[in-house]
Kinemage of the C-alpha trace (Angstrom):
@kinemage 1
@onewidth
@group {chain A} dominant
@subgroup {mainchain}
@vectorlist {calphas} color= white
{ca unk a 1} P 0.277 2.596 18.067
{ca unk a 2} L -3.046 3.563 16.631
{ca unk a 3} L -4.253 3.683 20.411
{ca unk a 4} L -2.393 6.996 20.938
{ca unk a 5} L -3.845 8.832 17.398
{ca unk a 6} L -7.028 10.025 17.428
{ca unk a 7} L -9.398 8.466 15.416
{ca unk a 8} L -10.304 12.144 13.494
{ca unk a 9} L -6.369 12.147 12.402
{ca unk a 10} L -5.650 8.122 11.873
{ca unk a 11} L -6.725 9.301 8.277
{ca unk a 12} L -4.348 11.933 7.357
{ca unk a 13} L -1.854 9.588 9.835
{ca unk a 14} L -2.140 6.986 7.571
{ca unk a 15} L -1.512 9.323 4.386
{ca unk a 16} L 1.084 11.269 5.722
{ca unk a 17} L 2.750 7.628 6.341
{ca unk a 18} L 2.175 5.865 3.112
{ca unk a 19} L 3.607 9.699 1.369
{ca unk a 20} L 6.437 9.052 3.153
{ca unk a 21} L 6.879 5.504 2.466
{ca unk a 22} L 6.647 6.426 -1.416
{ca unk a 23} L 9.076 9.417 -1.364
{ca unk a 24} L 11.551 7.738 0.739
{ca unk a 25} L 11.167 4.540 -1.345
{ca unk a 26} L 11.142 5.412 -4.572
{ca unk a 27} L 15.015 6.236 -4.756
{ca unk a 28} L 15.819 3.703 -2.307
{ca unk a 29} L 14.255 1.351 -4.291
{ca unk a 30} L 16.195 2.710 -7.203
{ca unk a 31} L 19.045 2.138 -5.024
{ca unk a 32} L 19.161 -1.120 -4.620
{ca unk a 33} L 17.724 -2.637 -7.400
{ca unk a 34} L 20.605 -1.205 -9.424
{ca unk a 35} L 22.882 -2.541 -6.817
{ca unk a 36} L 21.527 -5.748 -6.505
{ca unk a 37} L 21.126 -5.821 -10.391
{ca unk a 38} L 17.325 -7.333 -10.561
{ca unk a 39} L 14.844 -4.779 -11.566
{ca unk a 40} L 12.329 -5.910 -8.448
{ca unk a 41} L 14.583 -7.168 -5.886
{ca unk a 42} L 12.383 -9.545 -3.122
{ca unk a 43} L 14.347 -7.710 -0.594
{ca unk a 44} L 12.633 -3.873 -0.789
{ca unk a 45} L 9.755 -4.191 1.185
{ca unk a 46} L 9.036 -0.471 1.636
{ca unk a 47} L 6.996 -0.442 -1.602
{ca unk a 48} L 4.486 -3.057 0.324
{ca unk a 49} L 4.255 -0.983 3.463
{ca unk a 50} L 2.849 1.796 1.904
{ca unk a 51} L 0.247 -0.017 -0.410
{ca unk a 52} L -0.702 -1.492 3.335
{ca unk a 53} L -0.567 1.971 4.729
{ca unk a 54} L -3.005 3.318 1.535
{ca unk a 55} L -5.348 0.364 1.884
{ca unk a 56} L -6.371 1.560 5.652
{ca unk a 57} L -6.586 5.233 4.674
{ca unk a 58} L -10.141 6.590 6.791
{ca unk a 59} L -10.532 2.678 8.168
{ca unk a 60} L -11.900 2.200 11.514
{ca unk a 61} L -8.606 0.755 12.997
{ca unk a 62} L -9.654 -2.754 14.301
{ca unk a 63} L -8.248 -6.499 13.834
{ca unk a 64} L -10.940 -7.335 11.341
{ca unk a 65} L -10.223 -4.145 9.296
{ca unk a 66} L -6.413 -4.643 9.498
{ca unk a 67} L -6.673 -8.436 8.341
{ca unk a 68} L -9.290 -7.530 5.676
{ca unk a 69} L -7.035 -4.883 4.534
{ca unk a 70} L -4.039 -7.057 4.466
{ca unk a 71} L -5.857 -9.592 2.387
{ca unk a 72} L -7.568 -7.708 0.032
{ca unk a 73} L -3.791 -5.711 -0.743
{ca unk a 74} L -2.160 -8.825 -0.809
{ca unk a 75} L -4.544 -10.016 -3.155
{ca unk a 76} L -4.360 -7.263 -6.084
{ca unk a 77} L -0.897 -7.353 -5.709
{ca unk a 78} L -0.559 -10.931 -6.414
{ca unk a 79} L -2.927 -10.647 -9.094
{ca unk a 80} L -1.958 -7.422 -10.639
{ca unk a 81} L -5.509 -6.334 -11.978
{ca unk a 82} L -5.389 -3.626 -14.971
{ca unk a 83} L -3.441 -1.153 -14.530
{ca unk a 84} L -1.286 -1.967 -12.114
{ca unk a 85} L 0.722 -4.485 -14.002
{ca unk a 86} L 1.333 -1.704 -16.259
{ca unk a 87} L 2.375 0.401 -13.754
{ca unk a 88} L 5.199 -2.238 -12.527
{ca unk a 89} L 7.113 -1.551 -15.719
{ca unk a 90} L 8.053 1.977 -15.031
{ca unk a 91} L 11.718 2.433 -14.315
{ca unk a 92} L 13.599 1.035 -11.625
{ca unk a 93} L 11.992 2.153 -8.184
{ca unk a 94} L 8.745 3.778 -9.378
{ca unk a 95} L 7.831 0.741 -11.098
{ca unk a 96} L 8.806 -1.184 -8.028
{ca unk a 97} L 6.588 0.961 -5.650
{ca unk a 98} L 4.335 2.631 -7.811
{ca unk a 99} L 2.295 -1.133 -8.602
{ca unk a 100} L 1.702 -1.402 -4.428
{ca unk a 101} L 0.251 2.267 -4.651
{ca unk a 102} L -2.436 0.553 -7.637
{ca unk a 103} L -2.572 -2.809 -5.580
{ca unk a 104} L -3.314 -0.314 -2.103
{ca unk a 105} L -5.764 2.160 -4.177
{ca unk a 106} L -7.424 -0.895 -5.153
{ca unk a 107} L -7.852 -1.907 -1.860
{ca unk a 108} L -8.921 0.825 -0.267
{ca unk a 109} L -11.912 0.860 -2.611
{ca unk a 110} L -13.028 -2.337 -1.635
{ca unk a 111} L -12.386 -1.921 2.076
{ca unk a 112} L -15.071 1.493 2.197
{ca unk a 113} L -17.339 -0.197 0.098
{ca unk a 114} L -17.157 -3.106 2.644
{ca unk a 115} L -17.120 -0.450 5.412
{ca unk a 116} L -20.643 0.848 3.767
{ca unk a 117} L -22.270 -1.567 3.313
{ca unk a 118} L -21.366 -2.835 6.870
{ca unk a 119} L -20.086 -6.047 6.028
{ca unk a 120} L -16.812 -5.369 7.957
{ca unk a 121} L -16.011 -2.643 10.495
């Protein structure tokens, strides 16, 4: 898909994306953790498709930048690094996506200082 947007706009693409993913996602996280009755239920997955989305926000768009991106997400939200474990205990479906947004903001910084210092890109 990233073929068909312009590289000058994959930036705010990729925003306008992962602000979607967050406003839709909050309440439907909500949703269904209260329905399910588990306060993060392994089933919502929207919350890690926009801390994907934030970590390639103004990324060249290219298999080594979408695998480094994947990694590096995965890997602060596995580990939860200050604050975003905090963040993970807000109520119901902001505490469910808001974490991904720290784990994606998190990697996002990595991923432009990787990207300027040309070690990836």
């Amino acid at each position: 898909m990233t073929r068909w947007i312009s590289k000058t706009w994959q930036p705010a693409s990729a925003l306008t994306l992962a602000a979607l993913a967050v406003a839709f996602g909050i309440p439907a996280a909500t949703r269904v953790a209260r329905e399910v009755g588990r306060a993060d239920p392994g089933c919502v997955v929207i919350d890690e498709v926009a801390g994907q989305l934030i970590s390639l926000i103004a990324v060249p768009l290219t298999w080594k930048t979408f695998l480094a991106g994947f990694i590096l997400f995965r890997a602060f939200d596995s580990t939860k690094p200050p604050p975003v474990r905090q963040l993970e205990r807000l109520p119901e479906g902001t505490g469910i996506v808001v974490d991904d947004i720290g784990a994606g903001l998190y990697a996002l910084l990595i991923m432009q200082i990787l990207l300027h210092y040309r070690v990836i890109g």
